[in-house]
TIDREN-443312 format. One record per atom (N, C-alpha, C, O, CB): x, y, z; residue number from 1; residue in three letters; chain; atom name. Coordinates in pm, whole numbers, plus 50000, padded with zeros to 5 digits. Atoms other than C-alpha are relative to their C-alpha. Glycine has a CB too. Layout:
ROMI, X, Y, Z, NUM, Ala, A, CA
...
END
This chain:
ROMI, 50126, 50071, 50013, 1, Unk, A, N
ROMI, 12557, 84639, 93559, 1, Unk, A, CA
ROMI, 49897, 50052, 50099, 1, Unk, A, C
ROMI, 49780, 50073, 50070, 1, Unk, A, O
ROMI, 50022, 49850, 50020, 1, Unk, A, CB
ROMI, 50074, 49907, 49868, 2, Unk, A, N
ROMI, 12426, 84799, 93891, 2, Unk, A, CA
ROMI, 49920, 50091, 49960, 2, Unk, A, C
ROMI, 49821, 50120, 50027, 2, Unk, A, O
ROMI, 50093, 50082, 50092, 2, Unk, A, CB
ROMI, 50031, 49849, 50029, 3, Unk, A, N
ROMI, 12346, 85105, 93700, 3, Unk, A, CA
ROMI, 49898, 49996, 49842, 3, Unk, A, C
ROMI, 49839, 50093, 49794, 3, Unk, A, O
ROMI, 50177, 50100, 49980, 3, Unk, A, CB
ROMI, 50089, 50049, 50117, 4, Unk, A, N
ROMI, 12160, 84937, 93379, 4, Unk, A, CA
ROMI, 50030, 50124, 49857, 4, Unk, A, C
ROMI, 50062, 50243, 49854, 4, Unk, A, O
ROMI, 49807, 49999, 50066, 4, Unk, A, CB
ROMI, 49917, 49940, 50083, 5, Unk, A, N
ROMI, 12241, 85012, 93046, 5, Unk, A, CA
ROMI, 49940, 50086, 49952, 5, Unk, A, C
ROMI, 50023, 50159, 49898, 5, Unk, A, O
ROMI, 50055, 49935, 49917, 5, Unk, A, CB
ROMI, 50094, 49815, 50022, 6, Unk, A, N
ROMI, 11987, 85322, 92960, 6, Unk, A, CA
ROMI, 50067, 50084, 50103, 6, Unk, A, C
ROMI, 50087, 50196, 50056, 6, Unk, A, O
ROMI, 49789, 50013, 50049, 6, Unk, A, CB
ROMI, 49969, 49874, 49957, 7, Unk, A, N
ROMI, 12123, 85520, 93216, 7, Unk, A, CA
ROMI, 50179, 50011, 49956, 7, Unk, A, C
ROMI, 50254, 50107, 49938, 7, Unk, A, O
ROMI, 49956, 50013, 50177, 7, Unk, A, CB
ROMI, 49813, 49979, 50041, 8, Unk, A, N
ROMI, 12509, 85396, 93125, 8, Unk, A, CA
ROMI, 50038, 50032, 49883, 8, Unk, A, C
ROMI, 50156, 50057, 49861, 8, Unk, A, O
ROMI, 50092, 49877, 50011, 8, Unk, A, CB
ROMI, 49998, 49937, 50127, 9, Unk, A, N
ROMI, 12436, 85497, 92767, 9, Unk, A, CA
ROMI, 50008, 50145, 50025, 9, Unk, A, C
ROMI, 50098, 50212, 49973, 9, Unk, A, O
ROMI, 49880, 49964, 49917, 9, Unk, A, CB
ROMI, 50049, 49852, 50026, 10, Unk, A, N
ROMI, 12293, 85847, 92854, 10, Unk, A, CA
ROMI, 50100, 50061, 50042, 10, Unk, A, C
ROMI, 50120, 50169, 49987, 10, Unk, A, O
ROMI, 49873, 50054, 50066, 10, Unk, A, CB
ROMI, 49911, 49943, 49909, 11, Unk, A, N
ROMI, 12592, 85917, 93112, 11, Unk, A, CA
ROMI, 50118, 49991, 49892, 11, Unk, A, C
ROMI, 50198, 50085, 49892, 11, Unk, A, O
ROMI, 50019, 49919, 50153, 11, Unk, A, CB
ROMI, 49875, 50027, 50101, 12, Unk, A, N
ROMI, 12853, 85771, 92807, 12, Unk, A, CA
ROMI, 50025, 50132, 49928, 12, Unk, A, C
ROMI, 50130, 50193, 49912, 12, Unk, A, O
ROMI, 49968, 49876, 49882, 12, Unk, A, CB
ROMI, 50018, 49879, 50114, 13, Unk, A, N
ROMI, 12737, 86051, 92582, 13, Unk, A, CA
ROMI, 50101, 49959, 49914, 13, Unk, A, C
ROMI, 50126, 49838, 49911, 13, Unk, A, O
ROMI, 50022, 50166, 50049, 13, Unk, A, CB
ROMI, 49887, 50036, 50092, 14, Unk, A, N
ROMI, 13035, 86075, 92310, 14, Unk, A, CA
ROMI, 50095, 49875, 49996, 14, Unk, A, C
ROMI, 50140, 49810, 49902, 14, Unk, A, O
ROMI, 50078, 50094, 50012, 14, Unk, A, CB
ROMI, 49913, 50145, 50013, 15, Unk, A, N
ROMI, 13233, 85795, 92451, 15, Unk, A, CA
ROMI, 49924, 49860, 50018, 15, Unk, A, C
ROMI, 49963, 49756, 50070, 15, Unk, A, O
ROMI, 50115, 49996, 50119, 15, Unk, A, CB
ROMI, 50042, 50175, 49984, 16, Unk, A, N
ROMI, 12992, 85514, 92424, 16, Unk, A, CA
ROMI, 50065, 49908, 49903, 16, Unk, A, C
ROMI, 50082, 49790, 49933, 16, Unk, A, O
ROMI, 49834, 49969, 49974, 16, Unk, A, CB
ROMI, 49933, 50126, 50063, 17, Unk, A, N
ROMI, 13164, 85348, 92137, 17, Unk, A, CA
ROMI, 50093, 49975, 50065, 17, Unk, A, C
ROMI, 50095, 49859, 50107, 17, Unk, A, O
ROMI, 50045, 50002, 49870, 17, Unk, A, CB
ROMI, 49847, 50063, 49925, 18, Unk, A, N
ROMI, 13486, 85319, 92304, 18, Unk, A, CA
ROMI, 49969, 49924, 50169, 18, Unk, A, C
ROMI, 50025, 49832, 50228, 18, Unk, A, O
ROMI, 50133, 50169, 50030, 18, Unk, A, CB
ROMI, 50032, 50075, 49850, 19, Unk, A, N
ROMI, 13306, 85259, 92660, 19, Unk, A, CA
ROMI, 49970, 49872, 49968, 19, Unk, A, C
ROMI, 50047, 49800, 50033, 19, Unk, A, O
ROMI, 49873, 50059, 50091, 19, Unk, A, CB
ROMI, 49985, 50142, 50055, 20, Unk, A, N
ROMI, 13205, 84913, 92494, 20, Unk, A, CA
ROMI, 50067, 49928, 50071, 20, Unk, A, C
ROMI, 50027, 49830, 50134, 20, Unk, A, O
ROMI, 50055, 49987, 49881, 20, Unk, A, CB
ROMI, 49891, 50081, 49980, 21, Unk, A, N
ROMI, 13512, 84813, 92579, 21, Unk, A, CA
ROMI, 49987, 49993, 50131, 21, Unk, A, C
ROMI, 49959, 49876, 50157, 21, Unk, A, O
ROMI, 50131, 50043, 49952, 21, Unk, A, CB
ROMI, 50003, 50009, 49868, 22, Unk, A, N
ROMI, 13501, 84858, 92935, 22, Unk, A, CA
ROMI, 49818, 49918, 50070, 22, Unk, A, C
ROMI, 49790, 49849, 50168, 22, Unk, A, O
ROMI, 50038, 50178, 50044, 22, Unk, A, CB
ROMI, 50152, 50061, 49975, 23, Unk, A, N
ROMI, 13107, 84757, 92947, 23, Unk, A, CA
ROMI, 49921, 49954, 49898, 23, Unk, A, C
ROMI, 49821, 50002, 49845, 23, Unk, A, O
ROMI, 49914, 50093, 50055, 23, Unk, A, CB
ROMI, 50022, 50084, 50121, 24, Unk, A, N
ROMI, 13075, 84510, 92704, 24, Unk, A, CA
ROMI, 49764, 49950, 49963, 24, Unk, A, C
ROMI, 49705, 49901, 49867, 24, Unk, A, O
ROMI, 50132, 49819, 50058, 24, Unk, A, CB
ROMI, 50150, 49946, 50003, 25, Unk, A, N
ROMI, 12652, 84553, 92770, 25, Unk, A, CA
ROMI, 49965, 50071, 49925, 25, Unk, A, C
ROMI, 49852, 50052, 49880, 25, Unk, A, O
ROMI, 49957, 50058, 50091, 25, Unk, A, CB
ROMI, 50044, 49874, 50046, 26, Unk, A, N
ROMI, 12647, 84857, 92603, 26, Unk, A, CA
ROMI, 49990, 49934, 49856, 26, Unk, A, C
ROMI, 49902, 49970, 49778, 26, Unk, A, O
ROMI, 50104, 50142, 50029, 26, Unk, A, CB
ROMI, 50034, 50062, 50153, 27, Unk, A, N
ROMI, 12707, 84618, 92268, 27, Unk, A, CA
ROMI, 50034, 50092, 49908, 27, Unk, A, C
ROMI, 49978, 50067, 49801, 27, Unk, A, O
ROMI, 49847, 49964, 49968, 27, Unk, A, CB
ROMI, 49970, 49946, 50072, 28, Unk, A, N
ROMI, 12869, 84903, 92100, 28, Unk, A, CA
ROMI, 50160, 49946, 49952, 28, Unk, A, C
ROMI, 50205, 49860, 50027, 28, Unk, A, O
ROMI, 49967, 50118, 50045, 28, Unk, A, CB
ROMI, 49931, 50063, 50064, 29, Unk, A, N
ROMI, 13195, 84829, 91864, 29, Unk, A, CA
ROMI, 50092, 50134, 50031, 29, Unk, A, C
ROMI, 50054, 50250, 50028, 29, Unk, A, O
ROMI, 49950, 49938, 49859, 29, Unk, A, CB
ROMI, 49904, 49943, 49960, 30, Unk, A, N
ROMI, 13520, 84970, 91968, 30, Unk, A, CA
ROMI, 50034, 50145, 49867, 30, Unk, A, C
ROMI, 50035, 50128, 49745, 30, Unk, A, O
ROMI, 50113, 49873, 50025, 30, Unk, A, CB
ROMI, 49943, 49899, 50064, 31, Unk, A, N
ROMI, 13627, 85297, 91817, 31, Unk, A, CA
ROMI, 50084, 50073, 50050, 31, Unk, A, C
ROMI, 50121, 50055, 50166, 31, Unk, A, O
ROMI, 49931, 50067, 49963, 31, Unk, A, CB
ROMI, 49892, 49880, 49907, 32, Unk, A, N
ROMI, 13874, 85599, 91875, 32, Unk, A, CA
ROMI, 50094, 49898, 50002, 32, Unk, A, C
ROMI, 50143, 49899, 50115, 32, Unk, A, O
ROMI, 49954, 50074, 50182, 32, Unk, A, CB
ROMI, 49858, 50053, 50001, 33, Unk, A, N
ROMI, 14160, 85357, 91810, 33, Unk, A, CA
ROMI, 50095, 49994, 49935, 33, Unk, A, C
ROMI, 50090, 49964, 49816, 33, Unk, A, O
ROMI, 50010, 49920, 50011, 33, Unk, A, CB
ROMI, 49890, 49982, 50090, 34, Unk, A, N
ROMI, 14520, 85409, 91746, 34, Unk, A, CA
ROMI, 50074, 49888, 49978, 34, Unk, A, C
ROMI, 50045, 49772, 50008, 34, Unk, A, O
ROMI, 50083, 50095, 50040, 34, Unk, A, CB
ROMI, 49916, 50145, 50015, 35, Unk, A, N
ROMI, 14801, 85206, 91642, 35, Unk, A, CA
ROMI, 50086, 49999, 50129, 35, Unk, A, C
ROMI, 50167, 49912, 50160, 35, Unk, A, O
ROMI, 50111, 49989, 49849, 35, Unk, A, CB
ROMI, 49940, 49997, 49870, 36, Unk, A, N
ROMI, 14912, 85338, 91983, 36, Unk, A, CA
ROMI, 49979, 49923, 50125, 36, Unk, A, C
ROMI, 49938, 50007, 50204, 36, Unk, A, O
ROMI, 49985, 50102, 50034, 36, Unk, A, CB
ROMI, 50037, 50055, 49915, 37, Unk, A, N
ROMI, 14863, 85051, 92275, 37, Unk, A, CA
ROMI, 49988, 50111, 50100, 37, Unk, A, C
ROMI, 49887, 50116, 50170, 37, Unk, A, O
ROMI, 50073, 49894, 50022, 37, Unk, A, CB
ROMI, 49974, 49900, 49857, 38, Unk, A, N
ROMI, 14956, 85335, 92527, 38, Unk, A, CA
ROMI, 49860, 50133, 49975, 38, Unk, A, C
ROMI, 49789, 50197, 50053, 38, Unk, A, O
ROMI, 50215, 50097, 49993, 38, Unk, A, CB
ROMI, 50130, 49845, 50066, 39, Unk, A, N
ROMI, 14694, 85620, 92350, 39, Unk, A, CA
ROMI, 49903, 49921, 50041, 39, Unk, A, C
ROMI, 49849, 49963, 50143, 39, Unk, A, O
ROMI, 49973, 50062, 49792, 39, Unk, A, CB
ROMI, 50108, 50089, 49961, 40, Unk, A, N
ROMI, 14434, 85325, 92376, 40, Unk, A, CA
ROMI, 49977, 50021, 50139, 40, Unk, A, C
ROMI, 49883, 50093, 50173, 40, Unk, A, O
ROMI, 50029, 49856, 49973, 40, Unk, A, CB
ROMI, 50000, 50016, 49888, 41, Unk, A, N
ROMI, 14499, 85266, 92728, 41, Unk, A, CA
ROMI, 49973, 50109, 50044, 41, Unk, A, C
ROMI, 49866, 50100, 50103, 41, Unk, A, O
ROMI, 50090, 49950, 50042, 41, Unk, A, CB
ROMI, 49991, 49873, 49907, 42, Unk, A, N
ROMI, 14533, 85633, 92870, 42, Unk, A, CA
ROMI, 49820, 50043, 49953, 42, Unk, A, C
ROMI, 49736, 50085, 50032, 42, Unk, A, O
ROMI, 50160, 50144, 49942, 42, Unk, A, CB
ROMI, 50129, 49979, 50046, 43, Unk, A, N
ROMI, 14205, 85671, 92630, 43, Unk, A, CA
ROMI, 49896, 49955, 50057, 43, Unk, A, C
ROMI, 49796, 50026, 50071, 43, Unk, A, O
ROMI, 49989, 49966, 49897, 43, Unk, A, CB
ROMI, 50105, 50113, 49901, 44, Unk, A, N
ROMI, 14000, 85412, 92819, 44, Unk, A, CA
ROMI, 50026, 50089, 50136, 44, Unk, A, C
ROMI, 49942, 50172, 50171, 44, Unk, A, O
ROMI, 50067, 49788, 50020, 44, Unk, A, CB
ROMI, 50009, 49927, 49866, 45, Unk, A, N
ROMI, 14122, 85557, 93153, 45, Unk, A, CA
ROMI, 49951, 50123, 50005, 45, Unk, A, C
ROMI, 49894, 50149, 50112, 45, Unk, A, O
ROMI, 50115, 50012, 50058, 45, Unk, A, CB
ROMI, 50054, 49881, 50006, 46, Unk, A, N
ROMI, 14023, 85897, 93062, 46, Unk, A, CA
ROMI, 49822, 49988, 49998, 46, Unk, A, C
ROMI, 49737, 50060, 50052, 46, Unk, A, O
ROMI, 50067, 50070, 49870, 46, Unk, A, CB
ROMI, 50174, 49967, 50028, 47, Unk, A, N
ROMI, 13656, 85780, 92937, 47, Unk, A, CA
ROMI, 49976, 49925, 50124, 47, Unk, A, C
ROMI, 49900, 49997, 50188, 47, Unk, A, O
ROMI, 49902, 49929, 49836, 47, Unk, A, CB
ROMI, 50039, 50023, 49859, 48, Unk, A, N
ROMI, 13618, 85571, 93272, 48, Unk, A, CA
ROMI, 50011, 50090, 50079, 48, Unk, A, C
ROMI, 49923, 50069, 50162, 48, Unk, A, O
ROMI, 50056, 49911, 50057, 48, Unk, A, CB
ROMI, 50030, 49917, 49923, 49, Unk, A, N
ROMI, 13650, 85829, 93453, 49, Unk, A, CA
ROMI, 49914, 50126, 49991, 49, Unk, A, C
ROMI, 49848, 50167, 50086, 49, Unk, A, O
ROMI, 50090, 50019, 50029, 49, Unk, A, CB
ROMI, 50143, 49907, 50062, 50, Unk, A, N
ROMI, 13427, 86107, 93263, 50, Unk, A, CA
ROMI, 49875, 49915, 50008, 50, Unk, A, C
ROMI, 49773, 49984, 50009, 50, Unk, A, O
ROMI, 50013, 50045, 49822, 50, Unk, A, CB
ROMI, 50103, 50066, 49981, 51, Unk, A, N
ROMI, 13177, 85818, 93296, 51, Unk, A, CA
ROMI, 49974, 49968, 50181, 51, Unk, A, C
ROMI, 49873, 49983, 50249, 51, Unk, A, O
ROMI, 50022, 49875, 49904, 51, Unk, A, CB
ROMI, 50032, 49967, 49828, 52, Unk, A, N
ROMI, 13225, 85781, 93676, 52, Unk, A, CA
ROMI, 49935, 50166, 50002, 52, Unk, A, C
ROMI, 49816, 50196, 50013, 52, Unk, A, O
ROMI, 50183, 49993, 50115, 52, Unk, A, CB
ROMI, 50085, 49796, 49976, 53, Unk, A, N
ROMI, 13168, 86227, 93690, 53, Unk, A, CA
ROMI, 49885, 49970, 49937, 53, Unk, A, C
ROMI, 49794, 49991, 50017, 53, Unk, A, O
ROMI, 50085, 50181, 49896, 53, Unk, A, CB
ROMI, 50120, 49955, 50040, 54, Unk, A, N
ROMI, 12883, 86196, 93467, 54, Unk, A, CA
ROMI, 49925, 49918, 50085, 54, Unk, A, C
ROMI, 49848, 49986, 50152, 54, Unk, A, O
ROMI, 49969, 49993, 49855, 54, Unk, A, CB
ROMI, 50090, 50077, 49928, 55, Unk, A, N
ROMI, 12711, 85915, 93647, 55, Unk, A, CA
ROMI, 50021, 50065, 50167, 55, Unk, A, C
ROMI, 49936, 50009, 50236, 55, Unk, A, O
ROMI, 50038, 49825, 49975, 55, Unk, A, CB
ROMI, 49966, 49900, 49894, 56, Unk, A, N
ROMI, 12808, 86129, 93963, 56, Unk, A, CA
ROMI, 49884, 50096, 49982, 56, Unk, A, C
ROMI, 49792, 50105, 50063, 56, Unk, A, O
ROMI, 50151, 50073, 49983, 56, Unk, A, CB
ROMI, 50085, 49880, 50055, 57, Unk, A, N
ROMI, 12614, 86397, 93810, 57, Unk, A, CA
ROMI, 49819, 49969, 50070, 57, Unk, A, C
ROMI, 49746, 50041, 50139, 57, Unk, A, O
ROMI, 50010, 49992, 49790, 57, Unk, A, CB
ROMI, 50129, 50053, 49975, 58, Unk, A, N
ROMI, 12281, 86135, 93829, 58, Unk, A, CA
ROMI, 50023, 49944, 50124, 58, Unk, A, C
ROMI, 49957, 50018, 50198, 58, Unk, A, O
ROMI, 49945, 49904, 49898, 58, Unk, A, CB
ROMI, 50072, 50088, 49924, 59, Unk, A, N
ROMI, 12281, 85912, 94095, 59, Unk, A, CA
ROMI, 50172, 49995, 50126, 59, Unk, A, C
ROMI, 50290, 50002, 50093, 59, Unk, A, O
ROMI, 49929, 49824, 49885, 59, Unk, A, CB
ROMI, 49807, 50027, 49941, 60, Unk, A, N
ROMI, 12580, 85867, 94428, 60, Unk, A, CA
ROMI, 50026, 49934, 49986, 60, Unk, A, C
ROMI, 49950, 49843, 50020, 60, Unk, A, O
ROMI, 50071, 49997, 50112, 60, Unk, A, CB
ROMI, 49914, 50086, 49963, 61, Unk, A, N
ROMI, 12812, 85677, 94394, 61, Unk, A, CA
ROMI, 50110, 49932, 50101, 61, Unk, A, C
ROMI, 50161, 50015, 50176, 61, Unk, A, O
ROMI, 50025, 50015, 49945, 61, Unk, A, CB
ROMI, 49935, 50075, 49894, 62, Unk, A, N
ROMI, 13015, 85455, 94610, 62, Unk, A, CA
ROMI, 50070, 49889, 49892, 62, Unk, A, C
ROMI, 50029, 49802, 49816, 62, Unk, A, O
ROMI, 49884, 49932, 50131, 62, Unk, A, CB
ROMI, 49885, 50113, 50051, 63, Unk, A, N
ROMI, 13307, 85279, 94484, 63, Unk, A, CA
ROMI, 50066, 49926, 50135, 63, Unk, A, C
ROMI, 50130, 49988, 50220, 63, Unk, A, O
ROMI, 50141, 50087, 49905, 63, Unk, A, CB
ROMI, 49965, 50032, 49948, 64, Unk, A, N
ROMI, 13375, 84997, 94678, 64, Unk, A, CA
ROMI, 50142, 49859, 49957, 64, Unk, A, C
ROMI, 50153, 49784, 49860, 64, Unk, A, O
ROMI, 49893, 50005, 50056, 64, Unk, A, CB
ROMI, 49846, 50071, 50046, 65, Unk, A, N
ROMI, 13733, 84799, 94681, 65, Unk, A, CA
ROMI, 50024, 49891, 50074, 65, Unk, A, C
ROMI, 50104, 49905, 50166, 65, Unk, A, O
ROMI, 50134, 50091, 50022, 65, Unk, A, CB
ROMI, 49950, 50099, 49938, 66, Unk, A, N
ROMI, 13741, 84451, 94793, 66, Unk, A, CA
ROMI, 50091, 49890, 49924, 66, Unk, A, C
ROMI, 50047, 49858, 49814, 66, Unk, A, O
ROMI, 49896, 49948, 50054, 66, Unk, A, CB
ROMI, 49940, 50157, 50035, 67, Unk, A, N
ROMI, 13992, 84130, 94717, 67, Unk, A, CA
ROMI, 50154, 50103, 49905, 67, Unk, A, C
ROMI, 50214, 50069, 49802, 67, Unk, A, O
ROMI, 49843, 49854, 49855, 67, Unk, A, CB
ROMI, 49899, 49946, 50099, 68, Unk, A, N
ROMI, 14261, 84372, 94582, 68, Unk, A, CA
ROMI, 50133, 49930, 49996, 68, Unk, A, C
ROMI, 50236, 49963, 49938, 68, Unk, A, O
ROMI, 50026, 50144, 50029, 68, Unk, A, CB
ROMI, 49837, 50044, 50038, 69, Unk, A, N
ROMI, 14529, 84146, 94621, 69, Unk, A, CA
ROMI, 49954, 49911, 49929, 69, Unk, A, C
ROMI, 49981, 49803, 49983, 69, Unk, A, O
ROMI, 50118, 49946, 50113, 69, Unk, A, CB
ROMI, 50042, 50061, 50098, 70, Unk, A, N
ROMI, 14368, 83977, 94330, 70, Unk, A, CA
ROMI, 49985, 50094, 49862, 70, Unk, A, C
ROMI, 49943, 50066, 49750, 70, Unk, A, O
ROMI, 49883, 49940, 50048, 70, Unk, A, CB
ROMI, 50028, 49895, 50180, 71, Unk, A, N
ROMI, 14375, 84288, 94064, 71, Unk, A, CA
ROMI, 50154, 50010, 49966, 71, Unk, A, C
ROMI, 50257, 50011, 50034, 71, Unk, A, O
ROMI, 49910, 50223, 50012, 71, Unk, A, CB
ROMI, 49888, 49991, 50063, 72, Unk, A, N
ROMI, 14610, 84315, 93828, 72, Unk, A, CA
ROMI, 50038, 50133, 49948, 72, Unk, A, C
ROMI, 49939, 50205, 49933, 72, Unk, A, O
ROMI, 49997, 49913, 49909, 72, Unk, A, CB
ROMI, 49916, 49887, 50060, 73, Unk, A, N
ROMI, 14809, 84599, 93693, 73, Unk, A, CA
ROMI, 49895, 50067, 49973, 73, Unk, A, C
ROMI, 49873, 50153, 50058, 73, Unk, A, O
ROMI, 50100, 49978, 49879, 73, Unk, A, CB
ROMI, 50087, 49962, 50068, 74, Unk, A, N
ROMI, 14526, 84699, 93494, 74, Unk, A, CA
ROMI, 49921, 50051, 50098, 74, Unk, A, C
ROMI, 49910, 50172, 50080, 74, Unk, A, O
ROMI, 49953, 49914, 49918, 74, Unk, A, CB
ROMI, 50115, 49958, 49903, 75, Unk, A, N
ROMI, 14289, 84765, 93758, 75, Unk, A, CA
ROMI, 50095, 50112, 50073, 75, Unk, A, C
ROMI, 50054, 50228, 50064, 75, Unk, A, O
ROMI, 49929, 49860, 50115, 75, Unk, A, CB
ROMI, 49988, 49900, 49944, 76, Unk, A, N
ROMI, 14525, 84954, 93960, 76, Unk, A, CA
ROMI, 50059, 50139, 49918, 76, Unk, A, C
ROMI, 50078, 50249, 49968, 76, Unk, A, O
ROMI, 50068, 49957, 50101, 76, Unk, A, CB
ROMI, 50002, 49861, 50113, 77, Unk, A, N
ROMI, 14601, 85200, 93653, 77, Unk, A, CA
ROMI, 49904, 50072, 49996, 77, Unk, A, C
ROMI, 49917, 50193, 49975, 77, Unk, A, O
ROMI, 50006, 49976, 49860, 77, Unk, A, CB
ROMI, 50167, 49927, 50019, 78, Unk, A, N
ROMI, 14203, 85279, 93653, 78, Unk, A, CA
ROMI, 50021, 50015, 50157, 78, Unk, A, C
ROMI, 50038, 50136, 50146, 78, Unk, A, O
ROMI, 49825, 49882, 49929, 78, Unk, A, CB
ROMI, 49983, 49997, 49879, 79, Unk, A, N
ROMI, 14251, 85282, 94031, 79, Unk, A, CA
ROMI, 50092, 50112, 50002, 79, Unk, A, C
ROMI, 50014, 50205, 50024, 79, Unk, A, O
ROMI, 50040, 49877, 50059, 79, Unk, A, CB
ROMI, 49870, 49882, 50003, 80, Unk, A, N
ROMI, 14565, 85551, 94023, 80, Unk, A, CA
ROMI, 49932, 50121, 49866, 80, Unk, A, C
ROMI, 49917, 50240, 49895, 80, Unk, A, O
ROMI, 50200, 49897, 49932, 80, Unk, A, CB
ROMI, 50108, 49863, 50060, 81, Unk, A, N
ROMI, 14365, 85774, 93735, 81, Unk, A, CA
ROMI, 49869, 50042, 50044, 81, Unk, A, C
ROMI, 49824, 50155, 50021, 81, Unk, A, O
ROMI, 49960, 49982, 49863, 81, Unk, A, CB
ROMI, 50173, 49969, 49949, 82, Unk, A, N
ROMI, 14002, 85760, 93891, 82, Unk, A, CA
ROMI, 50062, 50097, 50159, 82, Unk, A, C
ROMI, 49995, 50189, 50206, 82, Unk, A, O
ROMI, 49868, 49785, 50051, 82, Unk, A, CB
ROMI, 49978, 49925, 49871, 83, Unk, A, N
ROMI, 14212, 85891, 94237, 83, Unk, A, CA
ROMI, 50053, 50128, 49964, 83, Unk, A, C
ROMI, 50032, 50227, 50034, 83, Unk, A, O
ROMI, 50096, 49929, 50100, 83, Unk, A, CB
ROMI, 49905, 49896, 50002, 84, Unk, A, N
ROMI, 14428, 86125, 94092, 84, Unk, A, CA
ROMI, 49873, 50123, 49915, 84, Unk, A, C
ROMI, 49859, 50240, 49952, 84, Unk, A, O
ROMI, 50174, 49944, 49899, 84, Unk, A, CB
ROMI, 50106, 49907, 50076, 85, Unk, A, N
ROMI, 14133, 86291, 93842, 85, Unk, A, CA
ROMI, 49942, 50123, 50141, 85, Unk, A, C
ROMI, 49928, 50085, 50258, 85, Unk, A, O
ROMI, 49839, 49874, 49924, 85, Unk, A, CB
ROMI, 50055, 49893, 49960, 86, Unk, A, N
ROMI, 14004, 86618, 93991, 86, Unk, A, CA
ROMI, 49864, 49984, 50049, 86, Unk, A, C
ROMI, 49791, 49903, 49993, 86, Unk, A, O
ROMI, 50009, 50087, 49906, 86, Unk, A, CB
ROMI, 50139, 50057, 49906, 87, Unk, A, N
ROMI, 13688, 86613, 94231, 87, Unk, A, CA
ROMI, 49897, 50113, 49941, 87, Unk, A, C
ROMI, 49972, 50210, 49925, 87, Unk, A, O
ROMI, 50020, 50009, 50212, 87, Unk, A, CB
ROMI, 50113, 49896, 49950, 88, Unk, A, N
ROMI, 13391, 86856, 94197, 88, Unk, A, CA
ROMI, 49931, 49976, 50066, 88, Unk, A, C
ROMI, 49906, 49858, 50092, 88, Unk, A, O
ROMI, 49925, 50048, 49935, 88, Unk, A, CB
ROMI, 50108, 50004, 49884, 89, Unk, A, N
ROMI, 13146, 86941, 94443, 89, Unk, A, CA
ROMI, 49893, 49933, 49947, 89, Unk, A, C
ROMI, 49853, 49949, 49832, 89, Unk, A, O
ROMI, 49951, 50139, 50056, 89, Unk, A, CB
ROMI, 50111, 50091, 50034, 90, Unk, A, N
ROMI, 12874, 86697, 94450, 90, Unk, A, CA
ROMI, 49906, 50119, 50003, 90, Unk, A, C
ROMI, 49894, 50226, 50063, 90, Unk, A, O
ROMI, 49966, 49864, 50105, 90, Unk, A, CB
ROMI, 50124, 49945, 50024, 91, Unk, A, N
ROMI, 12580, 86783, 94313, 91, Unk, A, CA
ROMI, 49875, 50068, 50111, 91, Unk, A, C
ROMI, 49850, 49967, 50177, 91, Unk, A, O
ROMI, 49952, 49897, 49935, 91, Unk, A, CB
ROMI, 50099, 49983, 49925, 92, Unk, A, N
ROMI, 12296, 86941, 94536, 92, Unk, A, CA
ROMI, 49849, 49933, 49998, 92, Unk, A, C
ROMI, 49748, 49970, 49937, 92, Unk, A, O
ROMI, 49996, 50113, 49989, 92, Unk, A, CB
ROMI, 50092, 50134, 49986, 93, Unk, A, N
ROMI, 12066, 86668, 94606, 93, Unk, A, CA
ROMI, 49915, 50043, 50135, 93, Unk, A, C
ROMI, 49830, 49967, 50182, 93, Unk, A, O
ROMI, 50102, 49835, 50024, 93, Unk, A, CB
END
């Protein structure tokens, strides 16, 4: 919400239908889905994190992590793929 939804569209590029799901703002209708719960899931973690790099791309980011002994499984799955994903050099700003 921080980041308003014109720039979280432009940064979605290809995965905005499926980002939906994760940023129910965007008001787009789930797509890219299998009969696979696990394909779903790894699918979502993959486009959250191409949407963190691209929004990387525009503006810094700062991910900050408070109350974590309140997240559930789920969070630390996007938490364990967003760390483990590959870094590039920030942009020259």
């Amino acid at each position: 919400r921080g980041v308003g939804s014109e720039i979280a569209l432009e940064v979605a590029g290809r995965d905005v239908d499926t980002l939906g799901v994760l940023i129910p703002d965007l008001g787009r209708p789930l797509e890219n889905v299998t009969e696979d719960p696990d394909r779903n899931r790894l699918l979502l973690l993959d486009i959250a994190v191409r949407w963190l790099e691209g929004l990387g791309n525009h503006h810094h980011v700062i991910i900050v992590l408070d109350d974590l002994q309140w997240a559930d499984s789920s969070t630390f799955d996007l938490l364990d793929h967003v760390m483990a994903a590959p870094v590039a050099a920030p942009p020259p700003w």
